[in-house]
HTML snippet that shows the backbone in 3Dmol.js (N, CA, C, O; Angstrom):
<script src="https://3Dmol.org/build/3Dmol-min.js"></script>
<div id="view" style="width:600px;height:400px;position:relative"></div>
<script>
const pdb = `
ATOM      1  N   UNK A   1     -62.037-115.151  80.564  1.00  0.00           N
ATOM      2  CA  UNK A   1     -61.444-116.302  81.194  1.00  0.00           C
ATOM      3  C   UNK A   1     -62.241-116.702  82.444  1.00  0.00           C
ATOM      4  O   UNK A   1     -62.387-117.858  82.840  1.00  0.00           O
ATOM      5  N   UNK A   2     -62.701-115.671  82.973  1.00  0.00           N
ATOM      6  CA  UNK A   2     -63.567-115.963  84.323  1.00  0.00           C
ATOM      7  C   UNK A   2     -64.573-117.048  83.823  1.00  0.00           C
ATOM      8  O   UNK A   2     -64.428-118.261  83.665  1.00  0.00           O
ATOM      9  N   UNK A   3     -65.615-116.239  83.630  1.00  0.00           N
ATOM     10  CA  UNK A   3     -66.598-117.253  82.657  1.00  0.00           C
ATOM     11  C   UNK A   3     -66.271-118.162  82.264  1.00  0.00           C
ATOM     12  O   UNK A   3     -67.077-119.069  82.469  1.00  0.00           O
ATOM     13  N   UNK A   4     -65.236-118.495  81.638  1.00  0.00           N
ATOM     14  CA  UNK A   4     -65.109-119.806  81.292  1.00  0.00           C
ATOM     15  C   UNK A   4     -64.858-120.943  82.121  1.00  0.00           C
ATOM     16  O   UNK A   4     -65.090-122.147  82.013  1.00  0.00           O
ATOM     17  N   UNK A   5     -64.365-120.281  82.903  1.00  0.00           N
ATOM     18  CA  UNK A   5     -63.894-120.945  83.940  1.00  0.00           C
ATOM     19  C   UNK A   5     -64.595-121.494  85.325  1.00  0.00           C
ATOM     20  O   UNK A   5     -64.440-122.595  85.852  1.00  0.00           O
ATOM     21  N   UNK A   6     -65.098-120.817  85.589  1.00  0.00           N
ATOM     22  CA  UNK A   6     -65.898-120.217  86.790  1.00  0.00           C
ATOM     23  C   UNK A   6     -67.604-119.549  86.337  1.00  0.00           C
ATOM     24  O   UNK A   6     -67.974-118.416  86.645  1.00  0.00           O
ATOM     25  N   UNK A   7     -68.378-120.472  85.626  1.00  0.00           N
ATOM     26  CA  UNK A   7     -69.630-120.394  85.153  1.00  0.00           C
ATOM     27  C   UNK A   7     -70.614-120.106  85.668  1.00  0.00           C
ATOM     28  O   UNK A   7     -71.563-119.544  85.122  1.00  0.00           O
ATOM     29  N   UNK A   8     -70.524-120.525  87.057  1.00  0.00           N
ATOM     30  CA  UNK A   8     -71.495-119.691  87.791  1.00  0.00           C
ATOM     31  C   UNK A   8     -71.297-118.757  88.726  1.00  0.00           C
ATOM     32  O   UNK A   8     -72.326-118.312  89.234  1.00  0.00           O
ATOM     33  N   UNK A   9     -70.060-118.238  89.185  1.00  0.00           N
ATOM     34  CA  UNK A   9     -69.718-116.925  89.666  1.00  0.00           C
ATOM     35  C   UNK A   9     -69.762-115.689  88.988  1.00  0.00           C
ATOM     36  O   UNK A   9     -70.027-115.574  87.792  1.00  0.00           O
ATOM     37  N   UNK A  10     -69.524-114.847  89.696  1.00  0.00           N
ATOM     38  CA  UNK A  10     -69.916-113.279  89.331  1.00  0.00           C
ATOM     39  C   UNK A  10     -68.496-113.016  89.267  1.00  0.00           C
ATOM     40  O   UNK A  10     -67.772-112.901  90.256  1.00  0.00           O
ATOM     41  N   UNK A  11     -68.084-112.917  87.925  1.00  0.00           N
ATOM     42  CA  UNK A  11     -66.705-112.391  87.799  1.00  0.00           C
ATOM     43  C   UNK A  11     -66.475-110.629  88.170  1.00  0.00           C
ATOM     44  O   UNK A  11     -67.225-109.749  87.749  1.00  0.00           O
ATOM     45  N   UNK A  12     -65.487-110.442  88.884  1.00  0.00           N
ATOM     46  CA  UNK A  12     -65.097-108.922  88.870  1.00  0.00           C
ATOM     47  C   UNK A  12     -63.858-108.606  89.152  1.00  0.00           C
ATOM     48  O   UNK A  12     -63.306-108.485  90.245  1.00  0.00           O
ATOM     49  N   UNK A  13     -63.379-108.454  87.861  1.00  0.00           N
ATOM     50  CA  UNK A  13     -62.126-107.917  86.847  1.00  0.00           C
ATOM     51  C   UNK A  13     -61.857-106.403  87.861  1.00  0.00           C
ATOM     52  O   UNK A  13     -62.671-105.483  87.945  1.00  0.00           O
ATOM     53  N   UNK A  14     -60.854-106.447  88.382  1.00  0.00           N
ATOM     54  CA  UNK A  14     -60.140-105.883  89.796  1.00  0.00           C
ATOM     55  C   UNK A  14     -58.652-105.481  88.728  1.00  0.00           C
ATOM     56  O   UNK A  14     -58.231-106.105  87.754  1.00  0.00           O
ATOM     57  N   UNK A  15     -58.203-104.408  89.270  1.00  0.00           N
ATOM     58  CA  UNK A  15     -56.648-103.745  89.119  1.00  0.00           C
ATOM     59  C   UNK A  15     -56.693-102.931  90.567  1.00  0.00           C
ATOM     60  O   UNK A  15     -57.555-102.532  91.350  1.00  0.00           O
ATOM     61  N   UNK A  16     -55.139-102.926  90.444  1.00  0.00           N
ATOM     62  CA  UNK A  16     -54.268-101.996  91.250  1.00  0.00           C
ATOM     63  C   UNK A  16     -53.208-101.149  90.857  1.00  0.00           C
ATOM     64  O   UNK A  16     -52.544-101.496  89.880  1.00  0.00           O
ATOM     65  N   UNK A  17     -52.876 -99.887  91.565  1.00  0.00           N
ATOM     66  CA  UNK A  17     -52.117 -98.922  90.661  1.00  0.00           C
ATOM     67  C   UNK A  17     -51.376 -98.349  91.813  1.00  0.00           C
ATOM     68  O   UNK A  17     -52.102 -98.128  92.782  1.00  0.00           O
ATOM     69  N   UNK A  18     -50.514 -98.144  91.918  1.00  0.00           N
ATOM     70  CA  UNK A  18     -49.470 -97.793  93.573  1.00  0.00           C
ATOM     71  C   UNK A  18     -49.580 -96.363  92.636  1.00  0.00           C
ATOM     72  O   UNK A  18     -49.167 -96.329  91.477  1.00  0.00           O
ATOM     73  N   UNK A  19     -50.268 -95.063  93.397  1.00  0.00           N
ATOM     74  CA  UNK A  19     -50.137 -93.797  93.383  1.00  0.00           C
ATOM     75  C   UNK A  19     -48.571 -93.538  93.773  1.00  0.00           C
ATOM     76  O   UNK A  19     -47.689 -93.337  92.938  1.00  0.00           O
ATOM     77  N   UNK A  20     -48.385 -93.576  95.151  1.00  0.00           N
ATOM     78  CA  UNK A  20     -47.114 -93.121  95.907  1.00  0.00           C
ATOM     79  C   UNK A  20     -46.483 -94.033  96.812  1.00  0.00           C
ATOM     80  O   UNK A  20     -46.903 -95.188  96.894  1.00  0.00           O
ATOM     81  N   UNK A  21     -45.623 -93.676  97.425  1.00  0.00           N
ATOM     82  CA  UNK A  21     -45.087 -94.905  98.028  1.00  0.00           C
ATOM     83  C   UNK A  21     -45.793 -95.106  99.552  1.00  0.00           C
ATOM     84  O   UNK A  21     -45.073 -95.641 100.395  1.00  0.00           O
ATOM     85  N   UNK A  22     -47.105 -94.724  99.939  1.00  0.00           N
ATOM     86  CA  UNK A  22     -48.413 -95.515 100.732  1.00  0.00           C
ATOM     87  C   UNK A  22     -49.497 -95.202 100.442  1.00  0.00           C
ATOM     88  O   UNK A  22     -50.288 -94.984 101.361  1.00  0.00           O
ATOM     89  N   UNK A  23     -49.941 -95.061  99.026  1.00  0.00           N
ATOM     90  CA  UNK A  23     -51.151 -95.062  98.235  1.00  0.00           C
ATOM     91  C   UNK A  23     -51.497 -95.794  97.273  1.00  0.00           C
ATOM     92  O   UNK A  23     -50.821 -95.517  96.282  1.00  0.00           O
ATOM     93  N   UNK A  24     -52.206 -96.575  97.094  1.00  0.00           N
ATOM     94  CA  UNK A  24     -52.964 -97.938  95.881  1.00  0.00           C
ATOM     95  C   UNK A  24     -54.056 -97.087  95.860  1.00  0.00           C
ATOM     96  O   UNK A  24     -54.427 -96.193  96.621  1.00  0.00           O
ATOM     97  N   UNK A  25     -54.586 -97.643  94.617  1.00  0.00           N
ATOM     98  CA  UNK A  25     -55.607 -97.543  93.729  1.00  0.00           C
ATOM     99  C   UNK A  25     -56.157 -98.808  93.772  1.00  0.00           C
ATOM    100  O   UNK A  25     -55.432 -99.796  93.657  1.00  0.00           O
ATOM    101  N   UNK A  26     -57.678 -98.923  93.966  1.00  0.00           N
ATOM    102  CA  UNK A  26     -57.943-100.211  93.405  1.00  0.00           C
ATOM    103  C   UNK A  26     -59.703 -99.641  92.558  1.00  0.00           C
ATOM    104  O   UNK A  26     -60.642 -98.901  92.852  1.00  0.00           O
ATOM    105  N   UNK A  27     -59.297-100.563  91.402  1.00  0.00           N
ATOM    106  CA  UNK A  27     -60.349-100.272  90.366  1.00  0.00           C
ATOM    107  C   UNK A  27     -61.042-101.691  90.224  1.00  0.00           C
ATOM    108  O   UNK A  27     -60.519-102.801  90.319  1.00  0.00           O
ATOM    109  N   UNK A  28     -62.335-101.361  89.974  1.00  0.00           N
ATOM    110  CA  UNK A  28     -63.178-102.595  89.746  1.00  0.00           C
ATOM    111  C   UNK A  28     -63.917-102.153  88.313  1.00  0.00           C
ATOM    112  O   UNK A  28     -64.305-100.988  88.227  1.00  0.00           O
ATOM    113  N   UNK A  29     -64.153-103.224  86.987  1.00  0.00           N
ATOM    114  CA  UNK A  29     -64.292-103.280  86.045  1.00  0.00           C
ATOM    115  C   UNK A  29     -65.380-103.844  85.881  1.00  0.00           C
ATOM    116  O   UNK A  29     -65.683-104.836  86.543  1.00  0.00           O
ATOM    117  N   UNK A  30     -66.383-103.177  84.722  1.00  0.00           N
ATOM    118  CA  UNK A  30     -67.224-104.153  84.188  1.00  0.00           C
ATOM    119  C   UNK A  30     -67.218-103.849  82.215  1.00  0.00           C
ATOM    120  O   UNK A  30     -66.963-102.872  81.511  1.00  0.00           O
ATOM    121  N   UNK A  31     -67.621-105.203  81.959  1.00  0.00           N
ATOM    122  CA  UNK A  31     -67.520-104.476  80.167  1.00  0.00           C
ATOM    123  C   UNK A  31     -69.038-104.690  79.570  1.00  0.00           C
ATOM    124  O   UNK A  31     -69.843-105.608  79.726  1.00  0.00           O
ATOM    125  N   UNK A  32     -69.088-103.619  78.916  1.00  0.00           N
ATOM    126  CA  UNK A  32     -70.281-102.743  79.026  1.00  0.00           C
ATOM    127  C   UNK A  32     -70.421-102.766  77.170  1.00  0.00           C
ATOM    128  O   UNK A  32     -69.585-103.223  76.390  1.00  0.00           O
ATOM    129  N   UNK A  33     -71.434-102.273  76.912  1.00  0.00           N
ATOM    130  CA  UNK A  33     -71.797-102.320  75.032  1.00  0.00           C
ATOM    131  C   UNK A  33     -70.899-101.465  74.340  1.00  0.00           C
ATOM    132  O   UNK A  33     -70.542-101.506  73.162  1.00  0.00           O
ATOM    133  N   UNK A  34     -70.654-100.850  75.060  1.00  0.00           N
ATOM    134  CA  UNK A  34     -69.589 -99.669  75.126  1.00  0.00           C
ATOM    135  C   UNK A  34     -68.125-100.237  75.004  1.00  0.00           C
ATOM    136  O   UNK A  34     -67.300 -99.376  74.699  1.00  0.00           O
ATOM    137  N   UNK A  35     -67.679-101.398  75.163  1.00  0.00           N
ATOM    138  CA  UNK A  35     -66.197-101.563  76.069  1.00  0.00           C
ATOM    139  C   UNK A  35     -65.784-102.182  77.563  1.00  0.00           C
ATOM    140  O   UNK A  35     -66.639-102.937  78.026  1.00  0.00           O
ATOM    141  N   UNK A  36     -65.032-102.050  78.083  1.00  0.00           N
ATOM    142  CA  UNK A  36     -64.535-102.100  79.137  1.00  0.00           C
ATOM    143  C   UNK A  36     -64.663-101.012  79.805  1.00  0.00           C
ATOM    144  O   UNK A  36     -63.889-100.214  79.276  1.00  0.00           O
ATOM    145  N   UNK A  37     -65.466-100.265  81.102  1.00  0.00           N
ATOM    146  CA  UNK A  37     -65.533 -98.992  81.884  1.00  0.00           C
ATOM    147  C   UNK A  37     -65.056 -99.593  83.349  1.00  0.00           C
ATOM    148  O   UNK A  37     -65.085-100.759  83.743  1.00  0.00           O
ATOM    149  N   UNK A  38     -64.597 -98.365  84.034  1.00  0.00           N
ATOM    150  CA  UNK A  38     -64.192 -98.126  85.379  1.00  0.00           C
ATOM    151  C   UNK A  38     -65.973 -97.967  86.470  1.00  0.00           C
ATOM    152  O   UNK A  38     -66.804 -97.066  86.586  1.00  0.00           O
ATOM    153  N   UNK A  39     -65.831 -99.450  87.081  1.00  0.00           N
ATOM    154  CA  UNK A  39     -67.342 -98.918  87.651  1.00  0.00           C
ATOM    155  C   UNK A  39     -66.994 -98.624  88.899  1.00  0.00           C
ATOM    156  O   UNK A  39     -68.005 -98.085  89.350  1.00  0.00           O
ATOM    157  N   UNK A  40     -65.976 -98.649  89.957  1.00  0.00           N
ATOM    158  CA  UNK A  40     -65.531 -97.600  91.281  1.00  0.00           C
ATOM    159  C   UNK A  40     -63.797 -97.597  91.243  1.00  0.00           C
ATOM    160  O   UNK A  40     -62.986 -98.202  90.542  1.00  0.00           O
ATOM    161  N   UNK A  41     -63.714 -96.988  91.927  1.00  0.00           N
ATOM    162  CA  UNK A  41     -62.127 -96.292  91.950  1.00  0.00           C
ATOM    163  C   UNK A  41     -61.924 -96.075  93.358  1.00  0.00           C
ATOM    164  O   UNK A  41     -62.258 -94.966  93.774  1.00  0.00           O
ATOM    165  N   UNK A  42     -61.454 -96.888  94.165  1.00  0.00           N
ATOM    166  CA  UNK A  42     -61.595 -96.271  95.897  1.00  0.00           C
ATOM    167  C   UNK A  42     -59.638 -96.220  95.901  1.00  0.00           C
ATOM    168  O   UNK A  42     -58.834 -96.754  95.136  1.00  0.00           O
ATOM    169  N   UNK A  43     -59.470 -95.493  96.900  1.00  0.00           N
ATOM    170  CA  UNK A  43     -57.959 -94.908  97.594  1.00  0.00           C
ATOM    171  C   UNK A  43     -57.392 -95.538  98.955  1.00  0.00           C
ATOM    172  O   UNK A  43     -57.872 -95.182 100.032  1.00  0.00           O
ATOM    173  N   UNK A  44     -56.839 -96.044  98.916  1.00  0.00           N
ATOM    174  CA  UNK A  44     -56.125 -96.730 100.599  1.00  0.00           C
ATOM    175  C   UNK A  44     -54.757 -96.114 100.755  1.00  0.00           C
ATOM    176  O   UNK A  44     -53.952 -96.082  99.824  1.00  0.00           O
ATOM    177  N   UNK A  45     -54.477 -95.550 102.137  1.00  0.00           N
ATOM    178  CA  UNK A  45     -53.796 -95.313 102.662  1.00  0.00           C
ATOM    179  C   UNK A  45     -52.254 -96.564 103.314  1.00  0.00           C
ATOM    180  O   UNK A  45     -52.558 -97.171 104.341  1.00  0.00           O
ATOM    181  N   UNK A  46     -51.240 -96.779 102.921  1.00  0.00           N
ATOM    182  CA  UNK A  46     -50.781 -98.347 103.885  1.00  0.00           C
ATOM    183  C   UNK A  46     -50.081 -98.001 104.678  1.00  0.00           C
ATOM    184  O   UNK A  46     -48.987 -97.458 104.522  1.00  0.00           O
ATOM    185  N   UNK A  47     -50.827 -98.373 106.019  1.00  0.00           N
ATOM    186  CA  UNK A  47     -49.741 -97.955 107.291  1.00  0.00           C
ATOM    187  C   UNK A  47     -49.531 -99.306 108.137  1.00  0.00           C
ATOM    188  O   UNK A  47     -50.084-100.394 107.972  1.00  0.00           O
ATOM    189  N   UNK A  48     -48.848 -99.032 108.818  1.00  0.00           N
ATOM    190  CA  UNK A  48     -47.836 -99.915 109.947  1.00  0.00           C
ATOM    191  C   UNK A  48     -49.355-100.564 110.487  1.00  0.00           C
ATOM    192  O   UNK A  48     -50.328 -99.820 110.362  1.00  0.00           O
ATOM    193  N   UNK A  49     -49.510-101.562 110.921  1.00  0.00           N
ATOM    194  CA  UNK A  49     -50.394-102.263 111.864  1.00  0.00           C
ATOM    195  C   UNK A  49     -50.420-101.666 113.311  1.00  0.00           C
ATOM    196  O   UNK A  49     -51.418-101.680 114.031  1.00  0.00           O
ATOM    197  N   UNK A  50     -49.171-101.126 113.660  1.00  0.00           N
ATOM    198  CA  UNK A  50     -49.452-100.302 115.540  1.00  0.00           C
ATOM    199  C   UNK A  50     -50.185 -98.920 115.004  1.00  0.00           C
ATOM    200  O   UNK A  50     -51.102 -98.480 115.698  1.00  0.00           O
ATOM    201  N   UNK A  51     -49.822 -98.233 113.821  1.00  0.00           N
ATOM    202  CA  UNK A  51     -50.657 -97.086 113.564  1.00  0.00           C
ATOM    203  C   UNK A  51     -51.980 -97.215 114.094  1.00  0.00           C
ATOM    204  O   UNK A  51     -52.534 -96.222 114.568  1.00  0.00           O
ATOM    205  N   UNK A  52     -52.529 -98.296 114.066  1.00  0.00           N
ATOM    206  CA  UNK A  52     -54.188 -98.474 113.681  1.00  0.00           C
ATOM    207  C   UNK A  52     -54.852 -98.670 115.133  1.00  0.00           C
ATOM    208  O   UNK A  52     -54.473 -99.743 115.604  1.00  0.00           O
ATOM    209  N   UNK A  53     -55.793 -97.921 116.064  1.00  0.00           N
ATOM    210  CA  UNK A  53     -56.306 -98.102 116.990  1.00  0.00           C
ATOM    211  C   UNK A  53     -57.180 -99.732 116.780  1.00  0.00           C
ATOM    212  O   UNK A  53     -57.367-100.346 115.730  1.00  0.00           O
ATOM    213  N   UNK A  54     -57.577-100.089 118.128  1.00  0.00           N
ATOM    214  CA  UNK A  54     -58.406-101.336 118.234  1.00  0.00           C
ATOM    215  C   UNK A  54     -59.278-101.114 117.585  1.00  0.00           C
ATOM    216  O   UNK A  54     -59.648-101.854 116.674  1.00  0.00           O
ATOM    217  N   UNK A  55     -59.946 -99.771 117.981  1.00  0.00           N
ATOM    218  CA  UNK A  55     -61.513 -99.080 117.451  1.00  0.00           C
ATOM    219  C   UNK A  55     -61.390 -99.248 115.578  1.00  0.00           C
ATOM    220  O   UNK A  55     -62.497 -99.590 115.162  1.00  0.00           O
ATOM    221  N   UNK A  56     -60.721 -99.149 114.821  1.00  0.00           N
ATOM    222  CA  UNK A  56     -59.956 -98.913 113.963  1.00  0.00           C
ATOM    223  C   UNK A  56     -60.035-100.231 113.099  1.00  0.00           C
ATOM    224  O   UNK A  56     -60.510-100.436 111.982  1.00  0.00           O
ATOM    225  N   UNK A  57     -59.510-100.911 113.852  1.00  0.00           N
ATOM    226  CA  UNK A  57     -59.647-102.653 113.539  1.00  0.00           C
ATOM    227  C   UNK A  57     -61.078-103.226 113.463  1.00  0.00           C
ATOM    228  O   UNK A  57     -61.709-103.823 112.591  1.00  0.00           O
ATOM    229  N   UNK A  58     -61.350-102.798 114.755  1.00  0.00           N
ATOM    230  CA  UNK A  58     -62.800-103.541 114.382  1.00  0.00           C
ATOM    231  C   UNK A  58     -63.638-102.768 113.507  1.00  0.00           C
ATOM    232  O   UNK A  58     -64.186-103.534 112.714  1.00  0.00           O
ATOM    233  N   UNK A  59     -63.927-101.717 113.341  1.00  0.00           N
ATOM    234  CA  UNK A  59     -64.711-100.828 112.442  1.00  0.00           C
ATOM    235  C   UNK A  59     -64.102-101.689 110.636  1.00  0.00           C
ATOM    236  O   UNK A  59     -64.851-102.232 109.823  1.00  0.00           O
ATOM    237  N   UNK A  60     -63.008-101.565 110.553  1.00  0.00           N
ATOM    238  CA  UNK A  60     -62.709-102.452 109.668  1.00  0.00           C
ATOM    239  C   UNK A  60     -63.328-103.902 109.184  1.00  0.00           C
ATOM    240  O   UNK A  60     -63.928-104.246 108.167  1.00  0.00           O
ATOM    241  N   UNK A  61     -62.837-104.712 110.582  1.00  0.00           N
ATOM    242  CA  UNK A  61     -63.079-105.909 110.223  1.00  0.00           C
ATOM    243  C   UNK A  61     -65.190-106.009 110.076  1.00  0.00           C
ATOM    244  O   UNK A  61     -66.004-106.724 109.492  1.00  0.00           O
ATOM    245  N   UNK A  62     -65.212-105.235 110.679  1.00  0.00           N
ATOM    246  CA  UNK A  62     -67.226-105.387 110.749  1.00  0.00           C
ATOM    247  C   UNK A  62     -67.491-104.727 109.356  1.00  0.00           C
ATOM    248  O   UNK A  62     -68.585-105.131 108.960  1.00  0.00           O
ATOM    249  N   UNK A  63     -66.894-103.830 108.416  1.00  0.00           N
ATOM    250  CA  UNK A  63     -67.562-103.447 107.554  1.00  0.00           C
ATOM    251  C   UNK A  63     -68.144-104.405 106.413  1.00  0.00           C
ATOM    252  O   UNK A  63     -67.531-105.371 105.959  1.00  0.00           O
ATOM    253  N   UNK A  64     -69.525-103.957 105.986  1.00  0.00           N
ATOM    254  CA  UNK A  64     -69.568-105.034 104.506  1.00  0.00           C
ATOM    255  C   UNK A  64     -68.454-105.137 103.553  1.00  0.00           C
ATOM    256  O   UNK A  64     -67.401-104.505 103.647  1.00  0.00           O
ATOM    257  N   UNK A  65     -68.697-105.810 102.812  1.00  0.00           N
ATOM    258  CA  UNK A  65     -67.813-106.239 101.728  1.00  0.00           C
ATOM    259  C   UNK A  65     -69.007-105.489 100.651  1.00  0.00           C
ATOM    260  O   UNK A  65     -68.835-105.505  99.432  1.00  0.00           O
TER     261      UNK A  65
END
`;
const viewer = $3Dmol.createViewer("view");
viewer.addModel(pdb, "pdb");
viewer.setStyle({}, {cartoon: {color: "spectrum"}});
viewer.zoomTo();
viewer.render();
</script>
């Protein structure tokens, strides 16, 4: 549907999976000759916004994408 849609972007087929009640999963997809594979799997923690130092924030907000 991406592709079809969106022809010259780089589609990337994204899920989420709530581990526990302040843990997500987020998976990024590519489909391969093979199928559909898992190409990263990263873990987030979800806390309160005062949890989070300034230092914290910005280290955040500056990281690449």
């Amino acid at each position: 549907m991406c592709h079809s849609k969106f022809p010259q972007m780089i589609c990337k087929p994204l899920a989420a999976k709530l581990l526990s009640s302040d843990v997500i999963a987020l998976f990024e997809f590519e489909d391969t000759e093979n199928g559909v594979s898992i190409v990263s799997e990263k873990h987030y923690r979800l806390v309160n916004p005062e949890e989070l130092s300034q230092d914290e924030l910005l280290t955040y907000r500056n990281r690449p994408i």
